[in-house]
C-alpha positions as CSV (number, residue, x, y, z in Angstrom):
1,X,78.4,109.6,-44.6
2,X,76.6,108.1,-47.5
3,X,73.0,107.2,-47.5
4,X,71.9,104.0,-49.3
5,X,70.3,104.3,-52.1
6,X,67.4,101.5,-53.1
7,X,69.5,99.7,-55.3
8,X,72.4,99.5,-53.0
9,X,70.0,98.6,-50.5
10,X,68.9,95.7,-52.6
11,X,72.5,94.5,-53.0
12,X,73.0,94.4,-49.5
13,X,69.8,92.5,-48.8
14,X,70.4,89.4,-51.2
15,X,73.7,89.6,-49.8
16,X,72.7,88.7,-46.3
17,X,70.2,86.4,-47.0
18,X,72.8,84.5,-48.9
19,X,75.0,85.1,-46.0
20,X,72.5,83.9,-43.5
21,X,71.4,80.3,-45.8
22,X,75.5,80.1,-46.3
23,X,75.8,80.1,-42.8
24,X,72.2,77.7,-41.9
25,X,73.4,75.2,-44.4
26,X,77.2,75.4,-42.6
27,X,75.8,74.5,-39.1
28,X,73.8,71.7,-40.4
29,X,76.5,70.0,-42.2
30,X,78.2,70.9,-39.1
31,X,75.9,69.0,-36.6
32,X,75.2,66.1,-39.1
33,X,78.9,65.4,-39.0
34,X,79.1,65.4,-35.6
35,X,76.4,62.9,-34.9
36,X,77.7,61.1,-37.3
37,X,81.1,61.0,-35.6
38,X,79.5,60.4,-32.3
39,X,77.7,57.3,-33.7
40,X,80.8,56.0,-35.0
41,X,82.7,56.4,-31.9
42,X,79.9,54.9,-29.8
43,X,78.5,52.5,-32.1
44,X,74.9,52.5,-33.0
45,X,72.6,50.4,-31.4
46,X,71.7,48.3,-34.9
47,X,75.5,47.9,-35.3
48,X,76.0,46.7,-32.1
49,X,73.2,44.1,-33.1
50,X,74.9,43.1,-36.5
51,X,77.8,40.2,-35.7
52,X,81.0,40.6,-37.4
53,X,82.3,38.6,-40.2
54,X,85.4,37.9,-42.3
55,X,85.6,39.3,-45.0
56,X,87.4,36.3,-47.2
57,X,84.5,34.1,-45.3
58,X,81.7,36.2,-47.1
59,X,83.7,36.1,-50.4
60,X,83.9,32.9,-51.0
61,X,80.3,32.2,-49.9
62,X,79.7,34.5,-52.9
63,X,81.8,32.5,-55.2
64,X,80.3,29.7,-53.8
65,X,76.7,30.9,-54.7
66,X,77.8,32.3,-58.6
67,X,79.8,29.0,-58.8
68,X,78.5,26.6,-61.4
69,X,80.0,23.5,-59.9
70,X,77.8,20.6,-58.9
71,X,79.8,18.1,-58.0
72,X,78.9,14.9,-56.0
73,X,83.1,13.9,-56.2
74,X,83.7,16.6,-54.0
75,X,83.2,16.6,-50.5
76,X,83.8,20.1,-49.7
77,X,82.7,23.2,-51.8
78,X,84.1,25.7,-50.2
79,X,87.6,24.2,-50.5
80,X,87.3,24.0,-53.9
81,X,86.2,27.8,-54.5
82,X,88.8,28.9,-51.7
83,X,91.3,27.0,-53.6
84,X,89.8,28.4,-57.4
85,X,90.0,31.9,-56.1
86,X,90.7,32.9,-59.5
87,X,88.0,33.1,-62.1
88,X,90.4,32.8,-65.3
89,X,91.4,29.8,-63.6
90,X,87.8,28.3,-62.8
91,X,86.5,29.1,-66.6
92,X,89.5,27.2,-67.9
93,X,88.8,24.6,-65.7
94,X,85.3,24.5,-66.2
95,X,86.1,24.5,-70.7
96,X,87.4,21.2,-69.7
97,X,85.5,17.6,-70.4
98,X,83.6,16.2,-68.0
99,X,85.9,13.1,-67.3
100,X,88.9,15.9,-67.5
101,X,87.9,17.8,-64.5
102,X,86.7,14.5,-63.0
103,X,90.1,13.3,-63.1
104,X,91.4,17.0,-61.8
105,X,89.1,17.4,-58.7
106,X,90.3,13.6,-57.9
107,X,94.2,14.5,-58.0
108,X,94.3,18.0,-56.9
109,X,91.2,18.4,-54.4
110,X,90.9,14.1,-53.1
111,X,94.2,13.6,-53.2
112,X,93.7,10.2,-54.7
113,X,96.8,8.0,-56.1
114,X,96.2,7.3,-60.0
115,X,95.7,3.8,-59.3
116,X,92.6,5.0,-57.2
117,X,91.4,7.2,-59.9
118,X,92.1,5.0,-63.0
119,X,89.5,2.2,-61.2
120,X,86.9,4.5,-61.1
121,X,87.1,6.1,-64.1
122,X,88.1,2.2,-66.0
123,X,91.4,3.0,-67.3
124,X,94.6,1.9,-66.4
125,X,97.1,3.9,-63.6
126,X,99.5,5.3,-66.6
127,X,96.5,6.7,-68.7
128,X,94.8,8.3,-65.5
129,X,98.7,9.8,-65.0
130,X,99.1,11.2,-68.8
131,X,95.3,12.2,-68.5
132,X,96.3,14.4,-65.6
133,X,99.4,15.9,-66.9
134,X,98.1,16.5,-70.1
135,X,94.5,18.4,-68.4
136,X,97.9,20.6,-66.1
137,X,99.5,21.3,-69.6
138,X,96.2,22.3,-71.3
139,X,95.4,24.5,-68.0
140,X,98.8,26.3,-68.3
141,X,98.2,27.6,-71.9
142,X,95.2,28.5,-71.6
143,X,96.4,30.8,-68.8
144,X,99.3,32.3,-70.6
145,X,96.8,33.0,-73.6
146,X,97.9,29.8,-75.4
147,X,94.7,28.1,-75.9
148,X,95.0,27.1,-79.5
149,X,99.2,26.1,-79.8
């Protein structure tokens, strides 16, 4: 048999300490994971105080809070941004005039007849009509990347 010699001796030392912190790290990542498993399974005790929510619910109160609208015409925010999920579709709306997205929220949102929205805006029912096609037009090109044709 061989005897060790001090620098073989050496070698085999480092060795097992890196053996041994190898093996002190494993079990640790070992038993973290397992707790972490078991709190899953069981639920926490703070997650079992936190109420669930919808996910869509929280996303449009988001869009809801970054929205720039401030509108007294319409009744109900949150329709609006559930219907506007789209943000190329809410900057193009919100390029538009003042009277222009008036006369959009009114048609699209209100439901109101032309008739209704010409009298509050003072023109007549035909001119609220070609107002709104032509605001529908000037939405769609500026969503196919038209915006100047």
């Amino acid at each position: 048999m061989r005897e060790n010699t001090g620098n073989e001796s050496s070698v085999q030392n480092r060795f097992t300490a890196y053996l041994m912190s190898a093996v002190k790290h494993k079990r640790i990542n070992y038993m973290d994971k397992k707790r972490r498993i078991k709190e899953y399974e069981n639920g926490s005790p703070d997650m079992l105080l936190k109420s669930c929510t919808d996910f869509q619910e929280e996303y449009h109160r988001y869009l809801i809070e970054r929205s720039p609208w401030s509108y007294d015409a319409v009744s109900d925010v949150d329709e609006l941004v559930k219907a506007l999920d789209e943000t190329k579709l809410i900057k193009s709306i919100l390029g538009l005039k003042k009277r222009d997205q008036d006369i959009l929220i009114a048609r699209v949102f209100q439901e109101k007849e032309f008739a209704a929205i010409g009298r509050e805006l003072g023109i007549t029912e035909k001119q609220a009509e070609m107002a709104y096609y032509y605001i529908i037009r000037k939405i769609r090109k500026e969503l196919e990347g038209r915006k100047y044709e």
